[in-house]
C-alpha positions as CSV (number, residue, x, y, z in Angstrom):
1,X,-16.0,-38.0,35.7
2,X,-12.8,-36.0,36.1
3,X,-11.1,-37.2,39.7
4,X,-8.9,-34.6,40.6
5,X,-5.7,-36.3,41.9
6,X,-5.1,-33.5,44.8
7,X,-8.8,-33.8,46.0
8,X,-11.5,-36.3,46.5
9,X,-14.2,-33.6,44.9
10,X,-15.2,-35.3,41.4
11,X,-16.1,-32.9,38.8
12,X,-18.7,-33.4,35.7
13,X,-20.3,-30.4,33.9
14,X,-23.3,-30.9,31.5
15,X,-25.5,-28.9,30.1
16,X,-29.3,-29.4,30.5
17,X,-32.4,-28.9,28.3
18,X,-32.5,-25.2,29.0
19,X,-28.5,-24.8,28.1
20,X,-27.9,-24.1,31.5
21,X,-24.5,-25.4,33.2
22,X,-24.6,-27.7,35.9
23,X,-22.2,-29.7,37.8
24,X,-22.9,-33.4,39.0
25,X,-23.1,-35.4,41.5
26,X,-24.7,-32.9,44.1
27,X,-26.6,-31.0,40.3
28,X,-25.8,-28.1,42.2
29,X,-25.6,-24.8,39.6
30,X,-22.3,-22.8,40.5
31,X,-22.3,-21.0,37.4
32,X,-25.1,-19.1,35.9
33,X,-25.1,-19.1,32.1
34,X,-27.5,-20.3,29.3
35,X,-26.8,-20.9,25.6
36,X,-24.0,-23.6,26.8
37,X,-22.8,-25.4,23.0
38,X,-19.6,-27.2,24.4
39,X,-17.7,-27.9,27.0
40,X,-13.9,-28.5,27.2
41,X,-12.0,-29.7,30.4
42,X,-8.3,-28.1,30.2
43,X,-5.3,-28.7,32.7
44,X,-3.6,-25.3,31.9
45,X,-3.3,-23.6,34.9
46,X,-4.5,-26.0,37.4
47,X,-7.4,-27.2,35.1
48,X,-10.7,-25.3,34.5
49,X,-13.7,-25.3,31.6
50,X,-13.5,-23.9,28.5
51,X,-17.0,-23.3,27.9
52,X,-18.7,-22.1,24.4
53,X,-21.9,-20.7,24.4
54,X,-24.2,-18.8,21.7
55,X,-21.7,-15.5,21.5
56,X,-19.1,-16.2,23.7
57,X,-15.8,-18.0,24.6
58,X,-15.2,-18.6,28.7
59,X,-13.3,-19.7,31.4
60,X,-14.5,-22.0,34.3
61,X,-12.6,-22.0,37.0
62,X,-13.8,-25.3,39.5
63,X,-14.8,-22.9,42.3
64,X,-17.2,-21.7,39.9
65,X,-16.0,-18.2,38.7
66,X,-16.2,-17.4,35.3
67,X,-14.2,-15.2,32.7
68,X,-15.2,-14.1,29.6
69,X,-12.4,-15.2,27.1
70,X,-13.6,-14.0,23.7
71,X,-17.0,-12.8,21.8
72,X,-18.0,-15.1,18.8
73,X,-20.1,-15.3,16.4
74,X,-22.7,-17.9,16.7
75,X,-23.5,-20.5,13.6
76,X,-25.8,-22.6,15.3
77,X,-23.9,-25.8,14.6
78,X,-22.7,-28.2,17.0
79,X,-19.0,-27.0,18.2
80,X,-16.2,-29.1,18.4
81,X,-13.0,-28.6,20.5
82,X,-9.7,-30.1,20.6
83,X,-6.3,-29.0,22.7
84,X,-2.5,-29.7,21.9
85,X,0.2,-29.8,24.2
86,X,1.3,-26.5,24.3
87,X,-3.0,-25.7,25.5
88,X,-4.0,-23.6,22.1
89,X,-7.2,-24.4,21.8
90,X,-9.1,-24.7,18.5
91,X,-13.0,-24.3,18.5
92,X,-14.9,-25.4,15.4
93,X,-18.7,-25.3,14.7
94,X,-19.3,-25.3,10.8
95,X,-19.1,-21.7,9.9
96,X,-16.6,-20.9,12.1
97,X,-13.4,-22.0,13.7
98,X,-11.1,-20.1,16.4
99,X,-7.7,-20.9,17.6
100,X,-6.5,-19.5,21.6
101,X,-3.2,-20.0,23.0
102,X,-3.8,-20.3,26.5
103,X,-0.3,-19.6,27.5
104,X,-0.6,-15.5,25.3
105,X,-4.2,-14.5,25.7
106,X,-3.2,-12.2,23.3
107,X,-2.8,-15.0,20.7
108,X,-6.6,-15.5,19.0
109,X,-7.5,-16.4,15.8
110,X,-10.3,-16.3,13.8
111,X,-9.6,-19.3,11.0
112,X,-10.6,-18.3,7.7
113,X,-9.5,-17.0,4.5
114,X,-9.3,-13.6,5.4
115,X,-6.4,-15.0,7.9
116,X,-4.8,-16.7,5.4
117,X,-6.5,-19.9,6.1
118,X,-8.3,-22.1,3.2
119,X,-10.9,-23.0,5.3
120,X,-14.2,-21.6,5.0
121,X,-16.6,-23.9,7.1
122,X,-14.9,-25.8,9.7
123,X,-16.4,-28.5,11.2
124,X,-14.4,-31.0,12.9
125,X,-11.1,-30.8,14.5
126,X,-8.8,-33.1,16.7
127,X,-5.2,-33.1,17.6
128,X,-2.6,-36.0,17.4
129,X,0.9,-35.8,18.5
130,X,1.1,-32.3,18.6
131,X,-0.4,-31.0,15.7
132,X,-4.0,-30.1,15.0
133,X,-6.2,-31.3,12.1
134,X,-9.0,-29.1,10.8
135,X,-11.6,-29.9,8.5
136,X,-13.7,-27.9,6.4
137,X,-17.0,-30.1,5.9
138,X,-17.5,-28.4,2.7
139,X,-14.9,-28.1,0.8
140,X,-13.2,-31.4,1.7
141,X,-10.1,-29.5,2.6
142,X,-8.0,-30.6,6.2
143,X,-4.8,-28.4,7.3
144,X,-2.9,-29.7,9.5
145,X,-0.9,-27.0,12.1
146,X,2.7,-27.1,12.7
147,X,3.8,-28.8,15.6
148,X,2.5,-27.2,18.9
149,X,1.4,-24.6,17.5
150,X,-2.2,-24.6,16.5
151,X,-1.9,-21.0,15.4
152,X,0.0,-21.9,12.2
153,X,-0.6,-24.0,9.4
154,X,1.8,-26.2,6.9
155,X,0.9,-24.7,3.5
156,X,2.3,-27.7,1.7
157,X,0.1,-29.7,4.2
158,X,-3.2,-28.8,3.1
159,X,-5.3,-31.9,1.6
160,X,-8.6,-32.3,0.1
161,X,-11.0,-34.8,-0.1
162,X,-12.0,-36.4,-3.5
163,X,-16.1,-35.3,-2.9
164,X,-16.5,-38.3,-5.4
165,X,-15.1,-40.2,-2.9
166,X,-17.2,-39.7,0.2
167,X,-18.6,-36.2,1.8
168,X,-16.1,-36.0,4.8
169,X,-18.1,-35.4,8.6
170,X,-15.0,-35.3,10.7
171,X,-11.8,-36.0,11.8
172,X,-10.7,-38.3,14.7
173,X,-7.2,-39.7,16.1
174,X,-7.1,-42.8,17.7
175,X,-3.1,-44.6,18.7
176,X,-1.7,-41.9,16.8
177,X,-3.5,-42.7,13.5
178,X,-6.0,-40.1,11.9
179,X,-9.1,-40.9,10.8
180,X,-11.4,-39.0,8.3
């Protein structure tokens, strides 16, 4: 439950069995669209949805109206989503990973190597004091962003996993400590 500090309306999406959007408590449907994957919650510009369906990146505004952001392409993976504090938001779901700066709409990136990026399937992200940690469940290999700024990477950051080790599944930040 999201309690929005200006308003006593409470907030809650979910998605149900047909991948339709819904809101809760009332289960009233304000927005009309199937193939929901993920949902984000961001508080750039007054708060709205970031909402990732089979081919598509949108916006959800709380009154219910809804922007296209970006086409995708769909892996049919579970999508993960993570936001730093300047609001880029990075999208992962296995195959593929994206990066938006909400503040430049022009600013989207398609991670990968053909952008310069060593990941090739990334599958888990999360951010922790500013930077953003990607992992390609794969390779083994995490990048970590610079700070704030989730569109570029540390080249001398980039770790891998020992596969010997362990297959890695994810990565997770909890009190500022990261956890693979």
């Amino acid at each position: 439950w999201n309690k929005q500090i200006d308003s006593p309306v409470l907030f809650n999406m979910f998605i149900d069995k047909e991948g339709t959007q819904n809101f809760t408590p009332s289960l009233k449907q304000i927005a009309l669209m199937g193939g929901c994957r993920a949902i984000w919650e961001t508080p750039y510009d007054g708060g709205s949805y970031i909402v990732v369906t089979h081919d598509e990146i949108l916006r959800v505004k709380h009154n219910g109206s809804v922007m296209p952001i970006r086409d995708i392409l769909d892996s049919g993976l579970s999508v993960e989503i993570t936001e730093n504090l300047s609001h880029a938001i990075t999208i992962v779901d296995g195959d593929y990973g994206y990066v938006l700066s909400q503040e430049n709409d022009d600013d989207f990136v398609q991670l990968g190597p053909d952008n310069g990026f060593a990941l090739v399937n990334p599958g888990s992200c999360c951010t922790i004091n500013g930077f953003t940690i990607v992992l390609d469940t794969i390779t083994g290999i995490w990048q970590i962003t610079n700070p704030n700024n989730a569109l570029t990477y540390i080249p001398d950051a980039l770790q891998a996993i020992d596969p010997s080790l362990f297959t890695p599944l994810a990565v997770r930040s909890l009190n500022n400590n990261l956890f693979i």
